[in-house]
C-alpha positions in Angstrom: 115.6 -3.6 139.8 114.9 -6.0 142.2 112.6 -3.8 143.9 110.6 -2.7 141.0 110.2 -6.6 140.0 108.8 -7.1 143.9 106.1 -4.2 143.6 105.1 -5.6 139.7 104.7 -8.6 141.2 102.9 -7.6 144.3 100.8 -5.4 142.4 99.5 -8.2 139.8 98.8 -10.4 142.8 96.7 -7.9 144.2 95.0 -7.4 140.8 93.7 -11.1 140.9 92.5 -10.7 144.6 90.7 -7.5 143.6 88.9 -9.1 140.1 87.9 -12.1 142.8 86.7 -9.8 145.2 84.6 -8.1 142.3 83.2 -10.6 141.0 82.5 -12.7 143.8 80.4 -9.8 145.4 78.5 -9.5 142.0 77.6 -13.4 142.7 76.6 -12.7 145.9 74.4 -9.8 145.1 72.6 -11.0 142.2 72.9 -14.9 141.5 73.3 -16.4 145.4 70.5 -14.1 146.5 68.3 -14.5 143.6 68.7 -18.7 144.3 68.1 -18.2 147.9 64.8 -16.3 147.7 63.8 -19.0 145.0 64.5 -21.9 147.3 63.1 -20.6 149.8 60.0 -18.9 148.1 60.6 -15.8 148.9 59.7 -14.1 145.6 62.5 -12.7 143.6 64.7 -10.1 145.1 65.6 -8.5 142.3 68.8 -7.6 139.8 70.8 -5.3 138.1 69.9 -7.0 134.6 67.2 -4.2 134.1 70.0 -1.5 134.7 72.6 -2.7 132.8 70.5 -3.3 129.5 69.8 0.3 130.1 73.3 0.9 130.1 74.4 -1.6 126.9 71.6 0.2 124.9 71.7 3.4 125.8 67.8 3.7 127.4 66.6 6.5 129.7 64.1 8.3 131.8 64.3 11.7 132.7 64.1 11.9 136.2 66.0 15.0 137.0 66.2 16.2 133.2 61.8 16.6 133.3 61.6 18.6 136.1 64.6 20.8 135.4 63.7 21.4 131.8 59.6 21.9 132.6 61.1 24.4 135.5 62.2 26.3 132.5 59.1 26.0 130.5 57.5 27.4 133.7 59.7 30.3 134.7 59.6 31.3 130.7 55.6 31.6 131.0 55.4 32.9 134.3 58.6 35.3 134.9 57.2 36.8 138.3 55.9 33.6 139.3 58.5 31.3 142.0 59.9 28.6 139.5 60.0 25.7 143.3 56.3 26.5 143.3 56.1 25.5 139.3 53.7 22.1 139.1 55.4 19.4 138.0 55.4 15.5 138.1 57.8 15.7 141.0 59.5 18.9 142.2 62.7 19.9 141.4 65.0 20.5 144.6 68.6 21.5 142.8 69.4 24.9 142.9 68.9 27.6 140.1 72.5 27.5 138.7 72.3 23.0 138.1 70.2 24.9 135.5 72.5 26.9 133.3 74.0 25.1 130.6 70.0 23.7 129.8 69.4 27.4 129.5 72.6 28.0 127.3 71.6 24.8 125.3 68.5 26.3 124.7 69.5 29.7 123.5 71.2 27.5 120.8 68.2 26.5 119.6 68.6 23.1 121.1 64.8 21.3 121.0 64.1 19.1 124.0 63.8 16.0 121.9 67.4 17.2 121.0 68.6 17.8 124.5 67.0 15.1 126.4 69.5 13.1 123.7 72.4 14.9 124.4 71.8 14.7 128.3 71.3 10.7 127.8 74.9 11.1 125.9 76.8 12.7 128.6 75.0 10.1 131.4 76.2 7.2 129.8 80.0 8.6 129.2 80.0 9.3 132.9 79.6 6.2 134.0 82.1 5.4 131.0 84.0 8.0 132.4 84.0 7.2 136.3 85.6 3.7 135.5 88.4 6.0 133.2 89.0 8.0 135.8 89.5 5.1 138.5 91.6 3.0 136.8 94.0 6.5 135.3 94.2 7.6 139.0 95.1 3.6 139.7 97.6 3.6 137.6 99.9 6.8 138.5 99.3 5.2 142.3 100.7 2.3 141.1 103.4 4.1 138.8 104.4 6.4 142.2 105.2 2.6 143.6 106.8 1.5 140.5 104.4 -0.7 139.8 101.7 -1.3 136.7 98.1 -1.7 136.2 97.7 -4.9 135.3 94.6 -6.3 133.3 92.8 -8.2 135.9 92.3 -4.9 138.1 91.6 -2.9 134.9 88.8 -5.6 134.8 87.8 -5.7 138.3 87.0 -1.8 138.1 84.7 -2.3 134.9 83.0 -5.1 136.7 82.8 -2.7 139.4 81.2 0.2 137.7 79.1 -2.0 135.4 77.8 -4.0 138.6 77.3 -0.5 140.8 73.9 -0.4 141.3 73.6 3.5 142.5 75.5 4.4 139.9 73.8 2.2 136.8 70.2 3.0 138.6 71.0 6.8 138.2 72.0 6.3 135.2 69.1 4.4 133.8 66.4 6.7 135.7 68.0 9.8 133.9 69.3 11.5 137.0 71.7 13.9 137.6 73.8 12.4 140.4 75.5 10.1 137.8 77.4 13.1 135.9 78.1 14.2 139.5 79.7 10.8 140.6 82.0 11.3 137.2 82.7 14.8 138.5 84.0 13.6 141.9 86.1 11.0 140.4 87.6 13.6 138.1 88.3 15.7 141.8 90.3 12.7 143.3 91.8 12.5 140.1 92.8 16.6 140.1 93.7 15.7 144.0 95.7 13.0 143.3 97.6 15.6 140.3 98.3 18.1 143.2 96.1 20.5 140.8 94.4 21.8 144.1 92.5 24.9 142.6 91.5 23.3 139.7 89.6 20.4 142.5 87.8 23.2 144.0 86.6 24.7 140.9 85.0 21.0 140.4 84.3 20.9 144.2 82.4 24.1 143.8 80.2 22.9 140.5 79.2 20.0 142.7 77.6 21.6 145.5 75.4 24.2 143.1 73.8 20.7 142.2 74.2 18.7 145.3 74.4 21.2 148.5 75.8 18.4 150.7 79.2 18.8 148.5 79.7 22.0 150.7 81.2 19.5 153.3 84.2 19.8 151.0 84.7 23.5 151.4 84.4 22.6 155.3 87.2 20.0 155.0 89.2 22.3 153.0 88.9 24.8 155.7 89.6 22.7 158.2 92.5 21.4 156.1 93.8 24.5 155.5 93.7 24.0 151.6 93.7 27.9 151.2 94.4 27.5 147.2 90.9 25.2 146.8 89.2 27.3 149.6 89.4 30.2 147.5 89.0 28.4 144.0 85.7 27.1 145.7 84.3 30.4 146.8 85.5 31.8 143.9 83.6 29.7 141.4 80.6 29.8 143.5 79.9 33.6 143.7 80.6 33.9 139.5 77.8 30.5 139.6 75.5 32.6 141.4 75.9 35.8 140.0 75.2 34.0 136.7 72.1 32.1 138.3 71.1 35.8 139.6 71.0 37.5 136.1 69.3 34.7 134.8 66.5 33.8 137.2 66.7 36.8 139.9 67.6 37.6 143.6 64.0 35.5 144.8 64.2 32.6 143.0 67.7 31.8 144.1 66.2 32.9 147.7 63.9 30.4 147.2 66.4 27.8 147.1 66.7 27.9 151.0 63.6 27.2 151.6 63.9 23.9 149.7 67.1 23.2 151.7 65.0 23.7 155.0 62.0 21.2 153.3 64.4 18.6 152.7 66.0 18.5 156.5 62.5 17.6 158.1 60.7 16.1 155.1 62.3 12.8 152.9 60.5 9.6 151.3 61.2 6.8 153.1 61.1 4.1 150.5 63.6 1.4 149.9 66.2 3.5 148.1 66.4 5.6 151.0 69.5 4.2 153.0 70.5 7.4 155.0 69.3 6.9 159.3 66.7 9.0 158.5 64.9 6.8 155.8 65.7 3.5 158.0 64.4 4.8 160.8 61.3 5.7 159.2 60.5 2.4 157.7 61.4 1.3 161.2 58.5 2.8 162.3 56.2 2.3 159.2 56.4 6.1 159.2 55.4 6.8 155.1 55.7 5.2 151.9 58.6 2.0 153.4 58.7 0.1 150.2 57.6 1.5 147.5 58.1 4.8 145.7 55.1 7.3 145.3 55.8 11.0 144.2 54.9 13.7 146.3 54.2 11.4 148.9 56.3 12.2 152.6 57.1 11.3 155.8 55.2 12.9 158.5 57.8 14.9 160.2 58.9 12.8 163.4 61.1 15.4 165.7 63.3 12.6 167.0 63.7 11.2 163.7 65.0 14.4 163.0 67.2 15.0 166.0 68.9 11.4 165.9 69.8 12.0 162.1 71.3 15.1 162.2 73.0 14.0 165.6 74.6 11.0 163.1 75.7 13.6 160.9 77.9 15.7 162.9 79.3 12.4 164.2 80.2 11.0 160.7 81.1 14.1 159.6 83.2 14.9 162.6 84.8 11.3 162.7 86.5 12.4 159.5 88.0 16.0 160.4 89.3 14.8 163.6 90.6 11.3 162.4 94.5 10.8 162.9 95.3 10.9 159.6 99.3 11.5 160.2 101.3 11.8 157.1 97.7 11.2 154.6 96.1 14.4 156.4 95.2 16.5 153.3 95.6 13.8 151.0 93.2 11.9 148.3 92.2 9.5 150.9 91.4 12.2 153.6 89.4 14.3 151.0 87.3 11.1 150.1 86.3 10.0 153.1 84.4 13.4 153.2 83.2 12.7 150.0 82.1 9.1 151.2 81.0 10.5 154.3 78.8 12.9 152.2 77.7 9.7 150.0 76.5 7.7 153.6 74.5 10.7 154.5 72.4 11.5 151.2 69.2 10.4 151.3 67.7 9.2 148.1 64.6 11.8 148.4 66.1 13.8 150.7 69.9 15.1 152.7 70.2 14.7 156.3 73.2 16.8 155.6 71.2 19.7 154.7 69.5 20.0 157.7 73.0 21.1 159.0 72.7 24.1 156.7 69.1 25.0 157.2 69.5 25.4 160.6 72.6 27.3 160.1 70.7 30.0 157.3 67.7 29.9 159.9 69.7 31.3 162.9 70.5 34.0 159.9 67.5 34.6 159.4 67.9 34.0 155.6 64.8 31.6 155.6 62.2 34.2 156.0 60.2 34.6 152.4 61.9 31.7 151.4 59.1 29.0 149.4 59.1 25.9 150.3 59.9 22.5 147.9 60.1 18.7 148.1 63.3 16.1 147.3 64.0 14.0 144.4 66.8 12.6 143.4 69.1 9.6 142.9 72.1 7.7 144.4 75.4 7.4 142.3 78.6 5.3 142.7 81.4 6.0 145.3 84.1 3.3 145.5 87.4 3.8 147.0 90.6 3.3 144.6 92.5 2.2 148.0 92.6 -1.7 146.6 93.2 -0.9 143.4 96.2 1.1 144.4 97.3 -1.8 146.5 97.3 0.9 149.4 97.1 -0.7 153.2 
């Protein structure tokens, strides 16, 4: 009794450090820094007010959902014709089976107006649905230490998601990544369950959107996860037999060709916090600021080299860190998750220049087209402080 009365009170101590912490940072990020670039007039840095009215109203774009649905449009006019090579306002660069359930939807005789509705539906419950997640996965941590969530760290996790930049910018830009970010939270969560398979089933719908989710299937190898190995590979040969049937052997070819684009070519404006898009703006070396589509980086060779040198490094640092008695665990599968997250690049993956070069020594480029990146960032924030974990 005694015991359980010392962890509920440790834990609602921690919950009032953790709601500090959160809100504090929120201070810093928006309200301190806004002041100092007043005082000191250097023109206003900017906020997340924009994003979160997005959010509270349930506003916008279609940044991923536009070229995806026009790729459709395309490949239904123009069957023999490559769908990467289709002209659109920006080019799409996930692969052919991110586009299945649009097809399905469509087949139902869903409209776009209709769809672009439903796909601003399921947007905003992900980000609903990350914060969930977190604090569900918080609180049978907490219950495993007989402990409860208490209300200012069920707080401090809303505050968290609602003052996430990546994840309320991909939200309010209409992109993919933010359903993505709500399907690695509910992975932990499956992790975290000890439901193994059913994480690589999740695992596996991740990476036909996101390649650089195939670091997972490298961890789980490494990890010896056999169960989620095979649930992954498993999942992904029925995704791209499906893709196949639907859209043909080239077009899913195609796909590697866009993997090889996006290792040597990125936009380097602000959003692009990977090495390679700081080195670039380092150098003045494309767009630095601003965002322009279809607008590149000039390939730079060491540019190249030094990022994917920082990749196997990061990547690395996680499969060889002592983990001791947490090797395997939720904590050990997120940090590839995170390490996944550091490597993105907001137009671009540095981790997919990993698996170009792999599919080029296999020859598996040759015929392949060639395509540009878009995409978005989305939220990835440890439950380790929530959990009270040290």
């Amino acid at each position: 009794m005694t015991s359980r009365t010392g962890n509920h009170s440790s834990a609602a101590t921690h919950g009032k450090r953790l709601l500090l912490f959160v809100v504090c940072s929120l201070l810093l990020a928006n309200v301190v820094q806004w002041g100092l670039c007043r005082a000191l007039h250097l023109g206003n840095p900017g906020s997340i007010k924009v994003e979160v009215g997005d959010f509270l109203h349930m506003r916008q774009w279609t940044d991923s959902w536009l070229p995806m649905m026009k790729s459709q449009d395309y490949f239904d006019a123009n069957p023999t014709k490559p769908i990467y090579a289709a002209p659109l306002y920006d080019t799409l660069i996930y692969s052919l089976a991110s586009e299945l359930p649009l097809v399905e939807l469509r087949r139902l005789g869903v409209g776009d107006a209709m769809m672009l509705r439903l796909l601003a539906l399921f947007s905003w419950l992900s980000v609903v649905g990350v914060a969930a997640v977190s604090l569900a996965m918080g609180r049978r941590l907490l219950r495993m230490r007989g402990a409860d969530l208490t209300w200012p760290a069920v707080l401090a996790v809303i505050l968290a998601c609602l003052g996430c930049y990546p994840l309320l910018k991909g939200y309010s830009l209409g992109n993919a990544q933010t359903m993505l970010s709500f399907g690695f939270a509910v992975m932990l969560f499956l992790w975290t369950s000890g439901r193994e398979r059913e994480a690589g089933i999740v695992a596996a719908l991740l990476a036909f959107v996101k390649p650089q989710y195939v670091l997972l299937l490298v961890w789980m190898a490494v990890r010896r996860r056999w169960g989620a190995m095979g649930a992954f590979l498993i999942c992904s040969s029925v995704s791209l037999a499906m893709s196949v049937a639907v859209f043909g052997w080239q077009n899913n070819l195609d796909y590697v060709g866009v993997l090889a684009s996006l290792s040597h070519n990125a936009q380097s404006h602000f959003a692009n916090q990977s090495m390679f898009g700081t080195l670039n703006r380092m150098i003045f070396n494309g767009e630095n600021l601003g965002y322009t589509p279809h607008v590149y980086t000039p390939y730079v060779a060491w540019v190249y080299r030094t990022s994917v040198v920082t990749s196997l490094v990061l990547v690395g640092g996680v499969l060889v860190y002592p983990w001791r008695r947490l090797r395997g665990s939720t904590a050990d599968i997120a940090a590839m998750g995170l390490r996944r997250w550091r490597l993105r690049r907001w137009r671009g993956s540095t981790t997919t220049a990993l698996c170009s070069e792999s599919l080029r020594g296999s020859g598996l480029l040759m015929g392949a087209g060639r395509a540009r990146s878009r995409g978005c960032g989305g939220c990835r924030f440890s439950l380790r402080q929530l959990s009270g974990g040290d």
